[in-house]
C-alpha positions in Angstrom: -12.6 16.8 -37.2 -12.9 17.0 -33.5 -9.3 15.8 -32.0 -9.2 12.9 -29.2 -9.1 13.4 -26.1 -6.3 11.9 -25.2 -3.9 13.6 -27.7 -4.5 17.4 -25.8 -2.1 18.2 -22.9 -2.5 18.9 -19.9 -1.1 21.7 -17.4 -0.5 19.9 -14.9 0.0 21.9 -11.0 1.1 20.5 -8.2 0.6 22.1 -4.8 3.5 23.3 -2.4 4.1 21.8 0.9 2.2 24.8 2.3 -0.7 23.9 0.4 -0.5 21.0 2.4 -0.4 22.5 5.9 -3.7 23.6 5.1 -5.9 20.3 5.0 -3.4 18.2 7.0 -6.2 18.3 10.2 -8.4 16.6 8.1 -5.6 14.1 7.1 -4.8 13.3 10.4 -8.5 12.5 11.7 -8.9 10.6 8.8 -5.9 8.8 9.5 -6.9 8.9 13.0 -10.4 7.3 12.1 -8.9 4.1 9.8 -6.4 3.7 12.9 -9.1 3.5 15.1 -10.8 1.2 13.1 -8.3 -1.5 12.7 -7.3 -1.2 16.5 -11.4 -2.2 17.0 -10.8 -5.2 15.7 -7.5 -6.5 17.9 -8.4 -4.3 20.9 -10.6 -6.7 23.5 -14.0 -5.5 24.9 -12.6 -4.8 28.1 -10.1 -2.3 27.1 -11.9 -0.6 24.5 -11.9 2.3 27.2 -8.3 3.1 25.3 -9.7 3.7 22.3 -11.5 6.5 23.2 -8.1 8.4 24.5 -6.5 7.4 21.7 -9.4 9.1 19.6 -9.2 12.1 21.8 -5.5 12.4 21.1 -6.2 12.0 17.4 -8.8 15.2 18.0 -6.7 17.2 19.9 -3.9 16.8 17.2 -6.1 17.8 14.3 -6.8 21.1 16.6 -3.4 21.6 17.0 -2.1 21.9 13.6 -5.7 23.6 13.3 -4.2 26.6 15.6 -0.9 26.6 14.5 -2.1 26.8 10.3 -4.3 29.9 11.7 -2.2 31.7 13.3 0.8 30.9 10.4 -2.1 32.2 7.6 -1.1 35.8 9.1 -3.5 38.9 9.0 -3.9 38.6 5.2 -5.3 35.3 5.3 -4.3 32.0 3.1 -6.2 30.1 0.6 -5.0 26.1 -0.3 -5.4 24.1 -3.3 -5.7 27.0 -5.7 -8.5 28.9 -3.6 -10.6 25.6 -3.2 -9.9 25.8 0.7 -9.3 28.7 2.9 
């Protein structure tokens, strides 16, 4: 008899704050990108100019925690999410 599914437990892991560090540029332009999208909406045609600095500073963000997770991964290198990202 094969047992169900649902009756085997599971070890569950959850990732460290570090982990974190490691895909928070791609959280931010993500974030960056559904911001940007709602402000299309309310933002008139004349001063969509805006939106494009506000997308730039949403860029230049991502790069900076870019930089600063490089250079805080050391010589040795660091791998997130269990080795899934490095």
């Amino acid at each position: 008899m094969m047992p169900l599914l649902a009756g085997v437990p599971l070890a569950t892991a959850v990732p460290g704050a570090t982990d974190f560090v490691g895909v928070l540029p791609e959280v931010i332009v993500a974030g960056g990108f559904l911001c940007l999208m709602l402000l299309d909406l309310w933002v008139p045609a004349s001063r969509r100019t805006r939106l494009a600095g506000f997308s730039v500073l949403v860029l230049l963000g991502a790069l900076g925690v870019t930089v600063w997770g490089w250079f805080d991964a050391g010589a040795s290198g660091h791998t997130v999410y269990f080795g899934a990202f490095a």
